[in-house]
Backbone as CSV, one residue per row, in Angstrom:
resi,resn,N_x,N_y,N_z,CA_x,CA_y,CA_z,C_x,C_y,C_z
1,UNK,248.115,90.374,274.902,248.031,89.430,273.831,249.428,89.231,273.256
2,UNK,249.828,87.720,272.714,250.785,88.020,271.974,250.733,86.261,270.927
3,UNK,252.279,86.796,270.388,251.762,85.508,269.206,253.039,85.297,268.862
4,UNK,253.407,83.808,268.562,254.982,84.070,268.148,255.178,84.045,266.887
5,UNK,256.232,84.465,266.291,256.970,84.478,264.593,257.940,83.763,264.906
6,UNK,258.271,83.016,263.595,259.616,82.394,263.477,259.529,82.203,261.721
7,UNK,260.508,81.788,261.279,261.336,81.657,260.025,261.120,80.078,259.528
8,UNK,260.760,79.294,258.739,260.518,78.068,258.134,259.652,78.132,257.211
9,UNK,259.480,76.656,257.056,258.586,76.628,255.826,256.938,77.111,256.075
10,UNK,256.224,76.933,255.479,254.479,77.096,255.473,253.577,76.258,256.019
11,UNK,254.246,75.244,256.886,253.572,74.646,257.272,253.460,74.736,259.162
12,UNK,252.797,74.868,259.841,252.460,75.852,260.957,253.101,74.289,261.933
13,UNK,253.617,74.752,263.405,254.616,73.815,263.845,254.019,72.976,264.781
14,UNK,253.447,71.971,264.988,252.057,71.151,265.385,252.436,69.983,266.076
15,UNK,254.179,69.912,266.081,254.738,68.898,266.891,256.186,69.215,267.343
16,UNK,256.788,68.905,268.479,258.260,69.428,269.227,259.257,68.996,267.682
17,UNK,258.954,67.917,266.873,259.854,67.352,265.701,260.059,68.532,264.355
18,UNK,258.807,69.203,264.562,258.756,70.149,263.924,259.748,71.434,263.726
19,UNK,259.907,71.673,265.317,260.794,72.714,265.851,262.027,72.542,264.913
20,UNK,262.716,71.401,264.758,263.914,71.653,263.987,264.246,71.811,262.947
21,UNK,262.936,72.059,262.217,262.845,73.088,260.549,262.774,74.230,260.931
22,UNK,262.904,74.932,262.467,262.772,76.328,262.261,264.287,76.999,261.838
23,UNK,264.558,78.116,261.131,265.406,78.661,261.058,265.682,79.637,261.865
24,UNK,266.886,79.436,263.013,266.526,80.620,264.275,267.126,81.634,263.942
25,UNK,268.573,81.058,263.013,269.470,81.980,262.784,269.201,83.316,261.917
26,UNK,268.122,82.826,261.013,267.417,83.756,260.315,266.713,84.744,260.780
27,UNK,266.052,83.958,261.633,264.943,84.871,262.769,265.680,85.902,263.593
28,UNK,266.800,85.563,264.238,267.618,86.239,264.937,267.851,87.343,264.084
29,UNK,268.408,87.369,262.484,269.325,88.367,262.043,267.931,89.456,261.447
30,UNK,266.999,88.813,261.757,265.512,89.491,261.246,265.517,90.609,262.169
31,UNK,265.393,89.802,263.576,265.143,90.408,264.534,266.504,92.248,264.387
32,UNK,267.750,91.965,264.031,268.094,93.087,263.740,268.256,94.067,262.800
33,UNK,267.371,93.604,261.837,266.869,94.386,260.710,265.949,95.176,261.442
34,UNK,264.762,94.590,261.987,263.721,95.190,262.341,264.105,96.467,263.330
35,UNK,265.370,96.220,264.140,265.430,96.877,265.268,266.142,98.588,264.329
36,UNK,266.957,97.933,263.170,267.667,98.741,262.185,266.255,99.965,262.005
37,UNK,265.072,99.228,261.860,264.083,100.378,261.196,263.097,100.595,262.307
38,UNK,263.759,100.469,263.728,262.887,101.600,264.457,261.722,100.030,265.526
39,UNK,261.515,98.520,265.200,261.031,98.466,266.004,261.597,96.943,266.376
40,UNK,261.950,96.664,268.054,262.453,95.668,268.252,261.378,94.558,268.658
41,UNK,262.142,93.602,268.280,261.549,92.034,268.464,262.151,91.273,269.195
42,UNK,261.163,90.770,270.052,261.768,89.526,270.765,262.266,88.504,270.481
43,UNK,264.123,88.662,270.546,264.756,87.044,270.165,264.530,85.567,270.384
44,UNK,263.390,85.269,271.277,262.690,84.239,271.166,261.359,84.164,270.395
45,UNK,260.936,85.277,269.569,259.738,84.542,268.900,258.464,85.009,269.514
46,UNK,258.244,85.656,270.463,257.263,85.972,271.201,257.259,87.489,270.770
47,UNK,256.296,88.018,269.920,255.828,89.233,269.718,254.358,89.656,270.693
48,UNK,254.558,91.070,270.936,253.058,91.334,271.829,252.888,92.090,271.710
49,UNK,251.271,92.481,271.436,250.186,93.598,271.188,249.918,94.489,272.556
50,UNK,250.434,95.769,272.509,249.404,96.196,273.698,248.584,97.413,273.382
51,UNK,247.743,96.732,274.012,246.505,97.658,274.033,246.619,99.228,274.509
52,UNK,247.953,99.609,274.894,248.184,101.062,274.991,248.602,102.176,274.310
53,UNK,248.832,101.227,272.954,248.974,102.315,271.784,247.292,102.419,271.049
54,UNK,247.600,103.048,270.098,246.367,103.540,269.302,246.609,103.529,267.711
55,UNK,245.599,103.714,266.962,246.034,103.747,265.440,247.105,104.202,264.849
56,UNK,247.580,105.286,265.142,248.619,106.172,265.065,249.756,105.562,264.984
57,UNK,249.889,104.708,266.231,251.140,104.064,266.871,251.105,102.308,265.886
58,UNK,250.104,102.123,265.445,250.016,101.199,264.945,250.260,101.041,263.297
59,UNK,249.828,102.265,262.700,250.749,102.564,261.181,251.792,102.693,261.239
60,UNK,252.861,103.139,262.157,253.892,103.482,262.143,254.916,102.318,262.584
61,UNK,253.840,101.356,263.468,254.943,99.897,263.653,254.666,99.647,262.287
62,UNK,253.334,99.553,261.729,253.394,98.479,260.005,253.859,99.152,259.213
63,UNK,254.343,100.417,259.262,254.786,101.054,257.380,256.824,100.560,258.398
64,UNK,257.160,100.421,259.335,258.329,100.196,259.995,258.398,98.734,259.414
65,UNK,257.610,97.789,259.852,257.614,96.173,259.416,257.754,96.334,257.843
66,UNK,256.689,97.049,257.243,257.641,96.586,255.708,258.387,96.935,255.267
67,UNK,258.914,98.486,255.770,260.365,98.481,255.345,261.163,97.500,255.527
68,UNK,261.027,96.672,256.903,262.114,95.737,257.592,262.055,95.222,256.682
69,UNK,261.031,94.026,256.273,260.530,93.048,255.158,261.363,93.361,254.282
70,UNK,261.099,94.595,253.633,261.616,94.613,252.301,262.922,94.715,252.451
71,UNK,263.606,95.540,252.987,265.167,95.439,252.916,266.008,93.945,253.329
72,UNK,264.983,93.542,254.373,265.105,91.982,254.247,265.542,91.009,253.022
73,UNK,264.324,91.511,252.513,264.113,90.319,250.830,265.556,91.180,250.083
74,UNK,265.359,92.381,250.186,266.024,92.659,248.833,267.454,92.512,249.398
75,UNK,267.823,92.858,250.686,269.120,91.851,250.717,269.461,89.983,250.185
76,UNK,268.200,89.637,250.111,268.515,88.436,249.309,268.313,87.102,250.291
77,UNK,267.716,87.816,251.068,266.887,86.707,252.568,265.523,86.206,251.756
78,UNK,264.954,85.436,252.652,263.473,84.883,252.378,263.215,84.178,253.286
């Protein structure tokens, strides 16, 4: 399974015209925050679930994601 993330506004991207409200550059420097706290992301946007971890492995990517998040914001990103 997988699903992509990217950086823009709230409105979900439903046409190729769309694409050029994304912010990549943002996404990119996301992408090395995240890697900063332990979990890497794919520089194109394509994140994926596998079914070979377990709960365990799965608190520890999400309490990892909000650290990212937050040191994110509180550097003064959004």
């Amino acid at each position: 399974m997988a699903l992509h993330a990217s950086f823009g506004d709230d409105a979900p991207v439903l046409n190729p015209r769309q694409l050029a409200g994304l912010r990549l550059a943002d996404y990119a420097a996301f992408t090395r925050v995240a890697a900063e706290h332990g979990v890497w992301l794919a520089g194109r946007g394509v994140w994926y679930v596998s079914a070979a971890h377990g709960p365990t492995e799965l608190d520890l990517t999400l309490q990892r994601m909000d650290d990212a998040f937050r040191a994110w914001t509180q550097a003064g990103n959004h």
